[in-house]
N, C-alpha and C positions, 0 to 999 in steps of 0.2 A: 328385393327386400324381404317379402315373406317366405321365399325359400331359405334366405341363409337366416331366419330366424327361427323355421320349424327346424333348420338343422342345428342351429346352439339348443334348441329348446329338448331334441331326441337325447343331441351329446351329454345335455347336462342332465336329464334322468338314467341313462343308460351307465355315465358314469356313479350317479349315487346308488347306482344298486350293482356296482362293483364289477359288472361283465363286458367283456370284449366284444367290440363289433363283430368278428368271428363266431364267439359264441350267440350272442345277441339276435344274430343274421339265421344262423342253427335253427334257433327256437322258434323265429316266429317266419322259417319259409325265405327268408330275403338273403342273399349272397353278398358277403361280407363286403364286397367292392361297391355295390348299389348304396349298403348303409353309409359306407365313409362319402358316398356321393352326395347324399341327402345331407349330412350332419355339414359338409361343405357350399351347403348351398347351391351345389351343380343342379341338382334333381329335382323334377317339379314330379313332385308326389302324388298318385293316384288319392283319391278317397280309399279305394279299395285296403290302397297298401297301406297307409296312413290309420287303415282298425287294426289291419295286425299289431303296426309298430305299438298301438293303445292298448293292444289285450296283452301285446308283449312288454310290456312296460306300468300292467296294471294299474290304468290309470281310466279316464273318460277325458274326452272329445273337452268337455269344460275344463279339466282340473290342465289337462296338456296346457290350453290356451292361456288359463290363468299365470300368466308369470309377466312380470316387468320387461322379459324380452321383446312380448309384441306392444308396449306402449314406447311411443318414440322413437329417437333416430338410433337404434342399438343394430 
């Protein structure tokens, strides 16, 4: 459950700021195949990897969490 919801939760900022998991994966170190892993729920994500995806997505650890994806059965 809380993998395929940090992965809607990656996809759905990644996509508001308009860049490809290709590009996305570039910028903050991670290999375009690992990020479509994650956004599908396959990957259970380091903390490690999980700051980049935060500094690559300019965002914190709260504001990530903060979304109706982690409340309920979504």
């Amino acid at each position: 459950m809380i993998r395929k919801q940090v992965g809607l939760r990656l996809k759905e900022l990644r996509t508001q700021l308009g860049i490809s998991q290709e590009k996305f994966g570039l910028e903050v170190g991670l290999d375009r195949t690992y990020i479509s892993s994650i956004e599908k729920g396959k990957r259970n994500v380091s903390i490690l990897n999980l700051e980049k995806i935060w500094k690559g997505l300019n965002t914190t650890p709260k504001d990530f969490f903060n979304s109706d994806i982690f409340k309920g059965d979504k």
